[in-house]
N, C-alpha and C positions, 0 to 999 in steps of 0.2 A: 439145899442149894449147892451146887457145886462149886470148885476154885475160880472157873468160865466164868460165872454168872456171877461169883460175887467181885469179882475183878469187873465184871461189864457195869456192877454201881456206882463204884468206885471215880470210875468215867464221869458220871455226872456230878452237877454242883450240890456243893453238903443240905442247901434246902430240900430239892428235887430228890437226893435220893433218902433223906430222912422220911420224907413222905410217902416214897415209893418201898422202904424199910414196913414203914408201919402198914400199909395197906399190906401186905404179902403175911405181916403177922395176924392182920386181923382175917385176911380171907383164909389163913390157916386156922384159925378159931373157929370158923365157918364150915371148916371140914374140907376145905378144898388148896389143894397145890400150886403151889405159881411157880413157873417157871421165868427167866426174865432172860429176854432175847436181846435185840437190837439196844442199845441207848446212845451214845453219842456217833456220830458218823460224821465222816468229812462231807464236802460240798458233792466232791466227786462221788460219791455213794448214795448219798441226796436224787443228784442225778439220775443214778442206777436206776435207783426203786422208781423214783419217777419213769423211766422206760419201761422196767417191767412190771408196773401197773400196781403197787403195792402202796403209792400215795399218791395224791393227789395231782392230775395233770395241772393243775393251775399256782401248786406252790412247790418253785422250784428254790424254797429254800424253807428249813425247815427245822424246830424247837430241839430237834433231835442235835442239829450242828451244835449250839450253846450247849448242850449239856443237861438239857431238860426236860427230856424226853424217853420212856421207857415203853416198848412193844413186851407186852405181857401174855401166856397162855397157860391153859391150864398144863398142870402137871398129873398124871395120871398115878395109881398106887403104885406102879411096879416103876416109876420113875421117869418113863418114858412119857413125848411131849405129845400134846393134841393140837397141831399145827392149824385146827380148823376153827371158824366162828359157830360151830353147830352144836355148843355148850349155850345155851342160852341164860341156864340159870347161874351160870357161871360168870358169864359178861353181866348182868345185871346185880350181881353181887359186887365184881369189881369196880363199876360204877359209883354202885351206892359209896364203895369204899373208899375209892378215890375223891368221891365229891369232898369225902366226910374231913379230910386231911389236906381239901384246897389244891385239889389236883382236875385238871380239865380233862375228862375222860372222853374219845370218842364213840364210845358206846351207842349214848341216847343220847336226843333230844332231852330238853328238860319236863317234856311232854310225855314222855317216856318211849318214843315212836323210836326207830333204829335211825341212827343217824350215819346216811348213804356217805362216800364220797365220791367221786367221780374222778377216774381214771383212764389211763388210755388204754384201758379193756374193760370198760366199763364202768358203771355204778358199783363198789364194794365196802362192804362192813368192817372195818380198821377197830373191831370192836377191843380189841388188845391194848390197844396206843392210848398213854396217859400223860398227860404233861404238867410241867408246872410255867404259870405265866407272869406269877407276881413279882413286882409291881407294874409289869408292863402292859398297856392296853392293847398293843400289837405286836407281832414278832416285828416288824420294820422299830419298831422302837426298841425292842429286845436289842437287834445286829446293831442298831443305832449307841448306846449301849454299852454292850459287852463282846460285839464282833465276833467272829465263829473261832472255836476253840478247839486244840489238834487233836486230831484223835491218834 
C-alpha cells in the first residue's frame, strides 16, 4: 500500500476503515491486491462523480461524504491498478469479504446477480464501492447523525 492510499484510510471513521483494513488483509490471503481509491469526498466531488457518471444519478449525496465509504480495485503484481470491473473473481472475492466484516458491498445482489446502478451514462457496476452503514438504516439518518465530514 502506498503513503496515498494509507493516508486516503485514515480519512475515514476508525469503524469503516477497521473493516476496510481487514477485508484488503484477507483479499491478500486470497492472493489478490487492493488497491484503495476514492474514500472520503466533499459534497462538491459527490457532485462531480455524479455528473460524470461514476455514481448514482439519484443520490446526490453520499456514505463516501461521512467517511464510510472506500472505492476499492484490484492491484496488479507489478503494482499497477486495474481501473476496470472485468476482474470478476476478484469483485466476488471482495464482496464475500466485505460481507464477512459488516460492510455493504456493491458488488452483488444477495442473489448473487451484479448489482447495476444507474447513472447518467447509464446502468454501471460500482463493483469496487464498499461501505459501512451501522447503525444507521439509511444515509438520511446517517447526515441526520453525523452531518458530512471535511475532507
Amino acid at each position: 500500500m502506498t503513503a496515498v492510499e494509507a493516508a486516503r484510510l485514515l480519512l475515514l471513521i476508525p469503524e469503516c476503515r477497521d473493516r476496510v483494513q481487514r477485508v484488503i488483509a484477507a483479499m491478500g490471503a486470497r492472493g489478490f491486491g487492493v488497491y484503495v481509491g476514492q474514500t472520503l469526498r466533499t459534497h462538491a466531488e459527490q457532485l462531480d462523480a455524479q455528473a460524470r457518471g461514476t455514481t448514482s444519478v439519484h443520490q446526490d449525496r453520499s456514505w463516501h461524504e461521512l467517511g464510510r465509504a472506500a472505492d476499492l480495485r484490484k492491484r496488479f503484481a507489478d503494482g499497477s491498478v486495474d481501473e476496470t470491473t472485468h476482474d470478476e473473481a476478484f469483485f466476488r472475492a471482495l464482496w464475500e469479504e466485505a460481507r464477512a466484516v459488516g460492510l455493504r458491498s456493491l458488488a452483488f445482489h444477495d442473489d448473487g446477480s451484479k448489482l447495476l446502478i444507474h447513472t447518467t451514462h447509464g446502468d454501471v457496476w460500482d463493483a469496487g464501492h464498499v461501505e459501512f452503514r451501522e447503525p444507521f438504516a439509511t444515509l438520511a439518518d446517517a447526515f441526520a447523525a453525523e452531518g458530512e465530514k471535511t475532507a
